[in-house]
C-alpha positions in Angstrom: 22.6 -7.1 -20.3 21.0 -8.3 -17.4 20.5 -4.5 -15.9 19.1 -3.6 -19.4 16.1 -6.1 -19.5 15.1 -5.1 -16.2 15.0 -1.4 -17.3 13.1 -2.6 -20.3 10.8 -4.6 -18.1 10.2 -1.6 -15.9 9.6 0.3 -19.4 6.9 -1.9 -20.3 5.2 -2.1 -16.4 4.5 1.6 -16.6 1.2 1.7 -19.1 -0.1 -1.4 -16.8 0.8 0.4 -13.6 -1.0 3.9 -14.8 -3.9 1.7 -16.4 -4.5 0.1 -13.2 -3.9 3.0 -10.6 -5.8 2.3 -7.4 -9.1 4.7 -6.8 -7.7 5.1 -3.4 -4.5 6.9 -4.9 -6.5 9.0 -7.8 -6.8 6.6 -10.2 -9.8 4.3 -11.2 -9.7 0.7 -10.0 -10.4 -0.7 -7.2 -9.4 -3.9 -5.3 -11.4 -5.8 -3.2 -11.1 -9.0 -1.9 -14.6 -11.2 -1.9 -15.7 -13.5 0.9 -18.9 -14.1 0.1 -20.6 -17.0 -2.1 -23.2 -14.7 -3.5 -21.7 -14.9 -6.9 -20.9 -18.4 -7.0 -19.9 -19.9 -9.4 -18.8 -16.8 -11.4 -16.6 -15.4 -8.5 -15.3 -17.9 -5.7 -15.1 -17.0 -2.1 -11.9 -15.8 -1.2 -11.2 -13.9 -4.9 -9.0 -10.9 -5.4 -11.9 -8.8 -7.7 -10.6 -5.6 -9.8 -12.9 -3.2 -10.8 -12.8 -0.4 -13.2 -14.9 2.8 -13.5 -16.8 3.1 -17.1 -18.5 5.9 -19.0 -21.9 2.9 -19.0 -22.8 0.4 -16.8 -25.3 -2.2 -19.0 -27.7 -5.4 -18.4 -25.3 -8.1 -17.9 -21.9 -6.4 -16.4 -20.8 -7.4 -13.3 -20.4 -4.2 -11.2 -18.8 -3.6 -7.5 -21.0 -0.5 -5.6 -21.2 0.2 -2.1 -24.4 -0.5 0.0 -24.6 2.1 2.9 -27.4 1.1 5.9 -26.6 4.6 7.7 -23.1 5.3 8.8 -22.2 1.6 8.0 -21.3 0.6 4.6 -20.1 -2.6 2.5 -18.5 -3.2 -1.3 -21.0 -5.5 -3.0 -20.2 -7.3 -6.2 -23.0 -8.2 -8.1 -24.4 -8.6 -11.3 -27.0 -6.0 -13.5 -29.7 -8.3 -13.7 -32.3 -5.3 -15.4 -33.4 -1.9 -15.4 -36.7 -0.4 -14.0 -39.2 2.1 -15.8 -36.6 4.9 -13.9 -33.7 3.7 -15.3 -32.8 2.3 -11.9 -30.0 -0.6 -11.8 -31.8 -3.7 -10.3 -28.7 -5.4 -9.1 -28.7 -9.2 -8.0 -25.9 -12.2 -7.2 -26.0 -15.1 -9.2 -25.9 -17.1 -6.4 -28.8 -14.7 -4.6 -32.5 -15.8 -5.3 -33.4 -12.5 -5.0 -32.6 -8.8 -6.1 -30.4 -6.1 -3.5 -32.1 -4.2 -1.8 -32.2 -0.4 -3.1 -30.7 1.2 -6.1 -27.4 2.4 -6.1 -26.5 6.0 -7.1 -23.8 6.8 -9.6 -21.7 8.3 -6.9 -21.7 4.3 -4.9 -20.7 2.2 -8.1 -17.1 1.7 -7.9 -16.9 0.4 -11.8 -17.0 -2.7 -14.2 -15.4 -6.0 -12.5 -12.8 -6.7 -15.1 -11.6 -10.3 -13.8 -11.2 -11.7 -10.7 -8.1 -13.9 -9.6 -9.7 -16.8 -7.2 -7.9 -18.5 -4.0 -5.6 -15.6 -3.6 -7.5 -14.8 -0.1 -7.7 -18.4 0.9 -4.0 -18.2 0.4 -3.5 -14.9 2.7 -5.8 -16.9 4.9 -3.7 -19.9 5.4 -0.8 -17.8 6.1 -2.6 -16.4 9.5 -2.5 -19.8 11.2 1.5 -19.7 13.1 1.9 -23.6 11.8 1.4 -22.9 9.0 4.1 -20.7 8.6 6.5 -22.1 10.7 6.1 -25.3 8.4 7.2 -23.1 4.9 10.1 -21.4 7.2 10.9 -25.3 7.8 10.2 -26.3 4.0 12.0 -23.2 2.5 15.0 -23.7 4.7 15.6 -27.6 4.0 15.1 -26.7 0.5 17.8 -24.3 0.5 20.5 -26.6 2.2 19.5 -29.5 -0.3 20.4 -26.8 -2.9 23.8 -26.3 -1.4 24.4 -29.5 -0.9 24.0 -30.6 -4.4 26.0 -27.2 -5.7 28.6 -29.3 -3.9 28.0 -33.0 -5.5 28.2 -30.8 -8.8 31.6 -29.2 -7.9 33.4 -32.6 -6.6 32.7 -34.5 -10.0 33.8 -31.4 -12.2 36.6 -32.0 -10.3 36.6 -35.4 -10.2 36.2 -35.3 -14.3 38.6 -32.8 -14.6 41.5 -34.8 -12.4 42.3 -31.2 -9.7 41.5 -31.8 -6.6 38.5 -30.8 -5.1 38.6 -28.0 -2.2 35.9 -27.3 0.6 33.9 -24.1 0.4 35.6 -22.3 3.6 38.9 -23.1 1.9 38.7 -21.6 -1.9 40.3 -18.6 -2.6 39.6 -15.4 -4.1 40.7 -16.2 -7.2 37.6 -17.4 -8.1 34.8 -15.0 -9.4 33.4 -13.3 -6.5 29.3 -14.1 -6.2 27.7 -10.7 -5.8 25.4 -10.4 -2.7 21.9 -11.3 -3.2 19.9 -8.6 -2.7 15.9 -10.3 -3.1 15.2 -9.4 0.2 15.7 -5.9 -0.7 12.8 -6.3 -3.5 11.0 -8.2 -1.3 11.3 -5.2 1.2 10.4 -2.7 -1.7 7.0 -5.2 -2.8 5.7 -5.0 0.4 5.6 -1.5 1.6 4.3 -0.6 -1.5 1.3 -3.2 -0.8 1.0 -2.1 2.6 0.3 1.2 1.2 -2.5 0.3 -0.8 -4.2 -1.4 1.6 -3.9 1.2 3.9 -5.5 3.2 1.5 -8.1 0.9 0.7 -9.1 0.8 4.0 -9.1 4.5 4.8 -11.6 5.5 1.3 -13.4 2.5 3.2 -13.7 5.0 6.8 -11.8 2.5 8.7 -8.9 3.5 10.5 -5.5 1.8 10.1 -3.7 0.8 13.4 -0.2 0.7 12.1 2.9 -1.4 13.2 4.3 -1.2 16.6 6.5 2.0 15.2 3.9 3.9 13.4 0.8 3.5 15.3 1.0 6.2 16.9 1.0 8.7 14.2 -2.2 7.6 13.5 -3.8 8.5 16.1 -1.9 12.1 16.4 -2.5 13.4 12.5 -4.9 12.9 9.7 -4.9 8.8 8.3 -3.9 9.6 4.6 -1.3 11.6 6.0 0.1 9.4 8.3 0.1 6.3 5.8 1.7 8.3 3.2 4.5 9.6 5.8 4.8 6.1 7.3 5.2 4.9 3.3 8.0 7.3 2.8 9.9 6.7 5.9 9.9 3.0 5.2 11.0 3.5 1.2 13.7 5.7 2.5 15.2 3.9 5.3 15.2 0.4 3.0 16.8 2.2 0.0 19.1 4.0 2.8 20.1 0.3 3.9 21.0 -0.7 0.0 22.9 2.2 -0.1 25.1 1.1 2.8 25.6 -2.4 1.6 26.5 -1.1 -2.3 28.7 1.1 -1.0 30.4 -1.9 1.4 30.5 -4.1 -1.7 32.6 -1.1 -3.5 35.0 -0.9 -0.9 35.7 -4.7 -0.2 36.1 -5.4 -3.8 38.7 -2.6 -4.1 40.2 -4.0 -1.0 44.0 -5.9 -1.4 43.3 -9.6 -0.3 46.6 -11.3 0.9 46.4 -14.7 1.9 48.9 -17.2 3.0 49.3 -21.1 2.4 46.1 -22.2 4.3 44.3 -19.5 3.3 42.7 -18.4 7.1 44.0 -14.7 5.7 41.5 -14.6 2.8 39.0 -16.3 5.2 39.1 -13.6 7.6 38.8 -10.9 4.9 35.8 -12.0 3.4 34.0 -12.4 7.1 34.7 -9.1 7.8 34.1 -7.3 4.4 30.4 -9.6 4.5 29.3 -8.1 8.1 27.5 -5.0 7.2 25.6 -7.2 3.7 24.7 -9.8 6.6 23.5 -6.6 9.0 21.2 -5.1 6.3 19.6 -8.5 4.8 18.6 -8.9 8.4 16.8 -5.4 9.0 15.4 -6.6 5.5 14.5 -9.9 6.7 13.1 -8.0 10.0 10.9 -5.7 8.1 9.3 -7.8 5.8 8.5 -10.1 8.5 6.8 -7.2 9.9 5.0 -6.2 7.1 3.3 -9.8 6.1 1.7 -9.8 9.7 0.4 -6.3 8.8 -0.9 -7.5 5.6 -2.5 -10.3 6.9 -4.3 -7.9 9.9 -5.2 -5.8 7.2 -6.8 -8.3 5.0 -8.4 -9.4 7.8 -10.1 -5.8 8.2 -10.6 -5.5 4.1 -12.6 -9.1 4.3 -16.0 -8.0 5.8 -16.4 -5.3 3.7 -17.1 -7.8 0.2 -19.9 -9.6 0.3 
């Protein structure tokens, strides 16, 4: 039941996902993150801003275009404020007591803002500062042992109500359902690469070149930048899926594995250590690349913030 909801949800993802295909990929929405307080109090600082291209752009729409000042350019999202006698978009920020400067071309607006999601970059911000995260690490792990902890308090009065006596977690046996691995890190894994990739991308239609990790950066100084991120994309996909393929296929073979256990039950103990080695080996190479990839976000939105104003 479980498996079919998430196909279903996965089903329903797919319009959204093909209505809001990133420009950088072929599609026709942009993402841009906004820094500025020209179009307070519409947009707030640090807003995730999606924009989508549209057959007329009229008095009133909020538009994102970019401004070019020779080989430099920056997304600006403003507001249509008029047109002139030429039909010329005269473009201003509501927060801006004056007009932009210049008249974009059709070719420079990126499309229609259709909403705008604010604090998600002061968010992505506070994540930057080391303290900050070694304080959720600290909150996230104390939550989780209070969790087990009161799993436990739950366990002793069920057995407490039920009159059997109660037996430590090391010492249960096998005859009780089995919990299945948890495998959110592999998602989390999955979510993030795939964000990493539209950054990348982002940044690239923007002419800026991506630096990479540690293990790709060189390839992006050896072949083309929208080659390299889509190569560096696939490798990573691969070698995470290659990783969940190794700890199904564990799972398989410990389940079908004969368990025999004696009075005190170190047997059974011993088992389950040693069919759990290779899950615990992959959640860490999980753990391990998704650490890696949140510092590369964060570098990256670092790079994607001066170009919104």
């Amino acid at each position: 039941m479980k498996r079919l909801v998430q196909i279903i949800i996965l089903i329903a993802m797919i319009p959204f996902a093909i209505y809001f295909w990133p420009e950088s990929l072929g599609g026709d929405t942009t993402f841009m993150l906004v820094q500025g307080h020209s179009m307070l109090p519409t947009i707030l600082p640090g807003s995730i801003v999606v924009a989508k291209t549209s057959p007329e752009y009229n008095v009133g729409d909020i538009i994102a275009y970019t401004q070019r000042d020779g080989s430099a350019s920056k997304i600006i999202v403003h507001r249509i404020l008029e047109t002139d006698h030429n039909d010329h978009l005269v473009i201003k920020g509501d927060n801006n007591p004056a007009p932009d400067a210049g008249f974009p071309k059709d070719k420079d607006i990126l499309g229609t803002v259709l909403f705008s999601t604010p604090y998600v970059g002061d968010i992505i911000s506070l994540f930057k500062n080391p303290i900050v995260m070694i304080l959720a690490a600290g909150i996230l792990f104390f939550i989780q042992i209070q969790q087990k902890k009161r799993k436990e308090k739950k366990e002793m009065l069920r057995c407490y109500r039920l009159g059997i006596a109660y037996i430590p977690p090391k010492m249960r046996n096998s005859l009780k359902k089995r919990k299945k691995h948890d495998y959110s890190m592999f998602y989390a894994a999955i979510f993030l690469n795939i964000l990493t990739f539209a950054l990348i991308q982002v940044l690239i239609s923007n002419d800026i070149a991506p630096e990479g990790d540690f293990l790709t950066g060189f390839m992006y100084n050896a072949i083309v930048p929208s080659l390299a991120s889509t190569l560096i994309f696939a490798f990573y996909f691969i070698v995470i899926f290659v990783l969940y393929f190794f700890a199904k296929s564990s799972e398989r073979k410990s389940e079908r594995r004969k368990i025999l256990y004696n009075s005190t039950g170190s047997q059974e103990l011993f088992r389950k250590k040693k069919s759990g080695s290779m899950m615990s080996i992959v959640s860490t190479c999980w753990v391990l690349y998704c650490m890696m990839a949140i510092f590369q976000i964060m570098t990256l939105a670092g790079k994607l913030s001066p170009l919104v104003n």
